[in-house]
C-alpha positions, 0 to 999 in steps of 0.5 A: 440811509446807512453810510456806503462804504464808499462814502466813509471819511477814509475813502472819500480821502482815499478818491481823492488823492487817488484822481491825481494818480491815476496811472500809478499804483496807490500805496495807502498808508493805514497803521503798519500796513500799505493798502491797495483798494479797488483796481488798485488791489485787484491788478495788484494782487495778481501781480504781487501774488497777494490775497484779495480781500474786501473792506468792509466785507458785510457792506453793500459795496465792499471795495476790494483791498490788499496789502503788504507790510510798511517794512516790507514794502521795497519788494513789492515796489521793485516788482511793479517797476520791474514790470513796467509801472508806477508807485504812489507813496501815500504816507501820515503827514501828522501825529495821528495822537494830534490829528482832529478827525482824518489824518491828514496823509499825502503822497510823498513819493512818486516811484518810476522806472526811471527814478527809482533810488533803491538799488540792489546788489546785482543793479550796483554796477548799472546805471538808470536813466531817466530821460526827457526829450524835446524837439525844437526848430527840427532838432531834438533836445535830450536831456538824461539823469541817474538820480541815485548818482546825481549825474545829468548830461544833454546832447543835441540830435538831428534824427529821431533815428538818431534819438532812438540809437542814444536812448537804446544806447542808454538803456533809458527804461522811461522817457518824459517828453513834450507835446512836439514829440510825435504819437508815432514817435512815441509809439515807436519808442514804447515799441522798444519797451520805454515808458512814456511819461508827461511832465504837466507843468514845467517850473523854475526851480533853483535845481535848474538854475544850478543844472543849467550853468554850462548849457547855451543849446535852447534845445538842450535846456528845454529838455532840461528843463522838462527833466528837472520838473518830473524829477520834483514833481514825483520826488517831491523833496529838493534834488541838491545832489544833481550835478551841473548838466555835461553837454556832449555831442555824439560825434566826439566819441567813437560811433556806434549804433546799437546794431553794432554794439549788439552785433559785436556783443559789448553788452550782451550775448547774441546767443544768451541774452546775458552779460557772461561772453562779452567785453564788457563781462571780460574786461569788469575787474573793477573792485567798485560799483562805480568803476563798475558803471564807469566802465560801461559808459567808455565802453558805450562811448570809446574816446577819439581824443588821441592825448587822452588815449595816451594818458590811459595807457601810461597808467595802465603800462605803470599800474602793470609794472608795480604789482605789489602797489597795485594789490595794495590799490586793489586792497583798498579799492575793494573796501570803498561803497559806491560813494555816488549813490551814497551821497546821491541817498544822503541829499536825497534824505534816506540814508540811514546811520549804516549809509554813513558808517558806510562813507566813514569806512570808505573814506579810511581807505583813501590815505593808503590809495593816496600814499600808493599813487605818489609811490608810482613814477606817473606824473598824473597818478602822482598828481591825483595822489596829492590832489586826492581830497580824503574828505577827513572833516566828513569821515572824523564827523561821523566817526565821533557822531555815529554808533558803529552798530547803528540800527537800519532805522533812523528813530528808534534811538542807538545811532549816536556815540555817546559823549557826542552831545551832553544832553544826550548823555544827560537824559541817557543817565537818567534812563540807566540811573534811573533803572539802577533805582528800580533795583532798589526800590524793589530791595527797599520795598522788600525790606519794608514790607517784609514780603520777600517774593515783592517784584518791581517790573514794566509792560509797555502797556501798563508801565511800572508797577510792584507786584505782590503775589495774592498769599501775600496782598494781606502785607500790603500797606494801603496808605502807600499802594494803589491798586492797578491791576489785578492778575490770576495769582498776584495784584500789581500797585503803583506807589506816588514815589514810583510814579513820579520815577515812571514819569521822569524815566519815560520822559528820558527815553522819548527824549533821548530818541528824539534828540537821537534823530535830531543830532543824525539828520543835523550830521546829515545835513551836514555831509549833505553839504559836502556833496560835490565833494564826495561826487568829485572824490567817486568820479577819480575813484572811479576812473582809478578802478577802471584803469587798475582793471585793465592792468589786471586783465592786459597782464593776465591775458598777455595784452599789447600797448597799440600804437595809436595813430592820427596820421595814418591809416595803416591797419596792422595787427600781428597775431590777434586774438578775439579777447572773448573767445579765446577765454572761453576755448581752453588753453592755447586751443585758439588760432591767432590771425593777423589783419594788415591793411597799410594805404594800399589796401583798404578792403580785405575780401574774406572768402572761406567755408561757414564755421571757418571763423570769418565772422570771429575775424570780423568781431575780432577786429571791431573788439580790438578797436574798441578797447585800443579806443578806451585806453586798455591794451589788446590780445596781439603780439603787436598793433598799429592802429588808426583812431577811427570815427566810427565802426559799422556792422553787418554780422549775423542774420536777424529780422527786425521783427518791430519795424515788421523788416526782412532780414535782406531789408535790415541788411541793406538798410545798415549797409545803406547807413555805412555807405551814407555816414562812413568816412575814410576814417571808419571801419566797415564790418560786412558779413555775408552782404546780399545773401538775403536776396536772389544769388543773382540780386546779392552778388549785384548789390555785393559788387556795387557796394564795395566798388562803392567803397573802394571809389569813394569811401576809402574807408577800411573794411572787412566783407566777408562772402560766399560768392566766390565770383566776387574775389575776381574784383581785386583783378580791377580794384587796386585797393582791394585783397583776397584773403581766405580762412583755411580748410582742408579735406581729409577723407572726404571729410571737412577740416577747418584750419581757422587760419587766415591766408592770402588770396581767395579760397579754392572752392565754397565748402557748403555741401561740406559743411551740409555733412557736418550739420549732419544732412542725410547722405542721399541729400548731400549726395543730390546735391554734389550732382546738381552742384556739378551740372550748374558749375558746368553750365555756370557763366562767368557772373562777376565778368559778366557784370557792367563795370562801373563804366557801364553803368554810373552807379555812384559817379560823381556829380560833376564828371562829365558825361562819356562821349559816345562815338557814333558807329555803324551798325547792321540790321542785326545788330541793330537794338530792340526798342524796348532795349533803347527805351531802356537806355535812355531811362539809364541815360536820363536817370540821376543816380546822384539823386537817389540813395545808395539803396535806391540806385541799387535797385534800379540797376538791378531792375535794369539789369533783369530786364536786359536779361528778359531781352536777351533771352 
């Protein structure tokens, strides 16, 4: 029976590693090609856009097959990790001219979302994350590393709400976890895009011993652990460039969930999707790829450390007063690489002689940082310009070992400087000496021979040879040359002198080349083992380049130094800008607002037509307090601002369309989680709470939520609304104001004054701001009349509410039940049984019980069926 396709030697090898990796992409390594087979190439063709072919077409059973070139290989590798999968790198493990049958091969990579090394341009300011989740005795362990930069930190958690904020926070595109973690956890966070992977078996590893230094959590090394286990088990090389694990907890920085982060645009647009219009876009003047990431995790994480802020602005104040030794830093910072990810690629073993020409280049540059910084009169950036280490060994290392025009590839010769190594030079002379020699042995051979056309020359394929044209073989002395081969027109020889020069000129030339490679991964090694040094010299770089850009944009934009307090909660800010806006508007065309919130006022009410600007007061605020927080000044003629613990937002109306949630059920639930977690210390942001719901149900909840925080919380808070009946509160809440954003009407029509004015506004402009969207006249006309028929007939809604005496909607625990004097009571008066039923149940219900949410909705339970008796 004729052999299979299936059967022959390279696919039996090819199924066999194949079962190992059966949810990766198999790249087959035949010659100068990547192949792809079976699922493999059919799935892949489509995705990559290749041609499917067959092996062995004529066969019973051809299997199909596609392919992409070695050299070209990275940008198809990009495309499936871009997608969502995983790649195989199955590679010849021995010297094909050595092997005995097969050549053995092996995969010596697993490439994932989460590891992948090779980084393009427009992801040099992007950090990716790979992380491993645990769960033990009821707490999650989470561990995340980026490993082209070596960074690893682990904090412990007590939600998976928690988790899943960390992991959205983090951007993580994969997660490895244990078998505790839930298939509906897992689920859930494949929901949100993350690969889920397993780590089969957990093993020491030195990486781990030296990761885990820090660590005392057993969580936290757990996750670690499983971290560090994939990492080797896909890369399949030591990870030495992984730095000691920093364990954090989420409560020493500002907190923000996602939803506030997104609502408040740090990262991206709400309206585009893109990183043009936010924070993060407007304060990135960073001159590195690394200030450029740094950048992004202060803003993921604003400080609360009060000293530290302290230190920040001093920087930022001086580097604004010395312009010109600033252009002098930004000159030089501009000619750094991303040190991280090259001594990331260094430890890693692919950096190539351009990776170290690279670092050299870098490493010019820090002299002239260090001489500017002692030339300032800051004591840390005088201090961090004498401790600076130049790294001056590594950087003369490569300048004497590394050609300056060193090729892409790492084994093909012309990366080593000449004089580097002596033997080197030796075979090097002997190649060019040896090539002088050709010249002339062809002028001796011409002499000899007396034929003047003589050509001495070299094919790779056939070697040296002399070529003689046919019109003159006759000349030819046969006792010297051999025939070798035999063109159209001429006939080439080979001499016993040539051949021994052919032999000794090869031979100089394989050796060069291996003696080149030799001499590059021993310098590699090397500044490999420096590494902690190039990452403690990237991380001050970094922080350099980040503290310089807020110079740049605080003294470009005309920004303030806040006052920082932690004593105090006074809130007050004199003229503030939204820092995002007013770049895109033209020149002074926004209007400054002032937020002043000192210890009797803890509530601002924002009253005030749509597109008037509340929402834009609102983000202002939470922006100013996140950069008042990262250490950068902020757009206001002056500010005075607590360090808060935590913001929380409720801007913009979105449906969770994963979790299948309403908008009024995102609204509570985030409302929910600022009235459970918040502190006097946070500021609530709350734009247009209750009005996803009945106006009756909204304007309720609107009321209990804020005399929540107004009695309990005491935390400072901007809630803007369209229930106008709301701004009556301040009547009974001592720490609550009326504000409202001016308009006017001209006309008839509606003008918006995007000012901020004291007390509520006179009247809700909604059919006003009807006209505007462009409704036709007749709808806006009916709906003046039906307007001004309910406004006639309206009652008094807010009044007409129970007061929190009424009904205990948050009392506290330990306060006495009122005492209720007995009173007589006519027949008419008398109450319904329905309505004592009700009573006792109001009576009998322990509210201290129930969530925020919870109570809520009994009240407004209650409260509907008051309203059934009394009609």
């Amino acid at each position: 029976m004729p052999q299979t396709t299936k059967d022959t030697p390279m696919m039996q090898q090819y199924w066999a590693i194949k079962k190992d990796y059966q949810d990766a992409f198999l790249f087959y390594r035949i010659g100068d090609f990547y192949e792809l087979f079976d699922e493999d190439a059919i799935k892949g063709s489509q995705l990559l856009e290749l041609t499917l072919t067959a092996r062995n077409k004529s066969a019973k059973d051809p299997i199909p097959m596609c392919g992409v070139p070695h050299h070209a290989a990275q940008n198809y590798i990009d495309i499936l990790i871009d997608k969502g999968y995983k790649v195989a790198i199955c590679e010849q493990v021995e010297d094909p001219k050595q092997a005995q049958g097969m050549v053995k091969r092996e995969v010596i990579q697993l490439i994932t979302p989460g590891t992948m090394m090779d980084q393009n341009a427009s992801t040099a300011k992007q950090n990716n994350y790979l992380t491993a989740l645990t769960l033990i005795d009821e707490l999650y362990g989470l561990a995340y590393s980026d490993l082209t930069t070596g960074e690893v930190r682990t904090t412990t958690l007590h939600t998976f709400n928690e988790v899943i904020n960390e992991l959205l926070n983090l951007n993580t595109k994969e997660v490895v976890v244990d078998a505790n973690i839930s298939e509906q956890e897992q689920q859930q966070l494949q929901s949100l895009g993350m690969m889920i992977s397993h780590d089969k078996v957990l093993q020491e590893s030195s990486e781990f011993n030296f990761v885990n230094q820090k660590l005392t959590k057993q969580g936290e090394q757990a996750a670690l652990k499983i971290l560090i286990s994939y990492l080797l088990e896909t890369q399949k090389r030591t990870l030495s460039h992984l730095q000691q694990a920093e364990s954090y907890e989420i409560d020493q920085y500002l907190r923000l969930n996602h939803s506030a982060k997104a609502n408040l645009e740090l990262f991206e647009s709400l309206r585009t999707s893109k990183r043009e219009g936010t924070l993060l876009w407007l304060l990135d003047k960073t001159k590195t790829a690394m200030g450029g990431r740094l950048l992004k995790q202060w803003l993921n994480r604003p400080l609360l450390n009060a000293k530290l802020l302290q230190q920040r602005q001093e920087i930022v104040a001086t580097l604004i007063d010395h312009y010109f030794e600033r252009a002098t830093l930004q000159q030089a910072l501009q000619k750094v690489y991303d040190l991280e990810r090259l001594a990331g690629r260094i430890a890693f073993g692919s950096a190539n002689g351009r990776d170290l020409i690279q670092l050299a280049n870098s490493l010019k540059q820090i002299p002239t940082i260090k001489e500017v910084l002692q030339q300032l009169p800051e004591p840390t950036l005088q201090k961090l310009g004498t401790s600076l280490d130049d790294l001056a060994d590594i950087r003369d290392l490569i300048q004497r070992a590394i050609s300056e025009d060193a090729p892409i590839s790492t084994t093909e010769g012309n990366i080593i400087n000449d004089g580097f190594n002596q033997q080197l030079d030796e075979y090097r002379d002997a190649v060019n000496n040896g090539q002088n020699f050709l010249v002339q042995l062809e002028a001796e051979e011409r002499k000899k021979t007396g034929i003047s056309t003589l050509k001495v020359g070299y094919t790779r394929v056939f070697g040296y040879y002399i070529e003689v044209t046919n019109a003159n073989k006759k000349n030819v002395p046969t006792d010297r040359y051999q025939r070798k081969q035999t063109l159209t027109n001429a006939e080439r020889y080979i001499t016993p002198e040539l051949k021994d020069h052919e032999a000794l000129i090869l031979q100089a030339k394989e050796k060069s080349t291996e003696l080149e490679y030799q001499l590059f991964t021993t310098v590699r090694e090397q500044i490999k083992a420096q590494t902690e040094r190039i990452q403690a010299l990237a991380k001050q770089i970094a922080a350099l380049d980040v503290l310089q850009g807020f110079a740049v944009v605080s003294e470009n934009n005309h920004y303030v130094r806040p006052e920082l307090s932690t004593k105090q909660q006074d809130v007050e800010i004199i003229n503030g800008r939204h820092p995002v806006v007013e770049q895109v508007l033209a020149a002074n065309e926004f209007i400054p607002n002032s937020v002043e919130m000192k210890k009797d006022t803890d509530i601002l009410l924002i009253t005030g037509p749509n597109m008037s600007g509340k929402s834009t007061y609102m983000r202002q605020l939470g922006l100013i307090v996140i950069m008042a927080q990262v250490g950068c000044f902020v757009p206001a003629d002056r500010a005075q601002l607590p360090i808060f613990d935590q913001i929380f937002t409720r801007i913009g109306a979105a449906d969770d369309l994963i979790s299948g949630e309403s908008t009024f059920m995102v609204e509570m639930k985030e409302a929910n989680d600022a009235l459970l977690h918040g502190t006097r210390h946070s500021l609530l942001l709350f734009d247009e709470l209750g009005r996803g719901t009945a106006t009756y149900d909204g304007i309720a909840l609107a009321d209990a939520i804020i005399e929540y925080i107004h009695d309990h919380l005491g935390a400072k808070t901007l809630f803007s609304t369209h229930y106008h009946e709301l701004t009556q509160l301040a009547e009974r809440l001592p720490k609550l104001r009326n504000v409202h954003v001016g308009a006017t009407e001209e006309n008839g029509k509606l003008i918006f004054l995007h000012q901020v004015l004291a007390g509520p506004a006179d009247k809700s402009y909604g059919i006003h701001v009807a006209k505007l969207a462009g409704l036709p006249n007749d709808v806006t006309q009916h709906a003046a009349q039906v307007l001004s028929v309910l406004e006639a007939e309206g009652s008094d809604l807010v009044n007409d509410l129970p007061t929190p005496e009424q009904l205990p909607l948050f009392r506290i625990a330990e306060e006495p039940e009122p005492k209720i004097e007995p009173k007589q009571t006519t027949q008419a008066e008398a109450m319904s049984p329905e309505v004592s039923a009700l009573l006792a149940e109001i009576k009998n219900t322990n509210l201290m019980q129930a969530t925020p949410i919870e109570a809520m909705n009994l009240i407004n339970q209650w409260q509907q069926e008051l309203n059934q008796q009394n009609h």
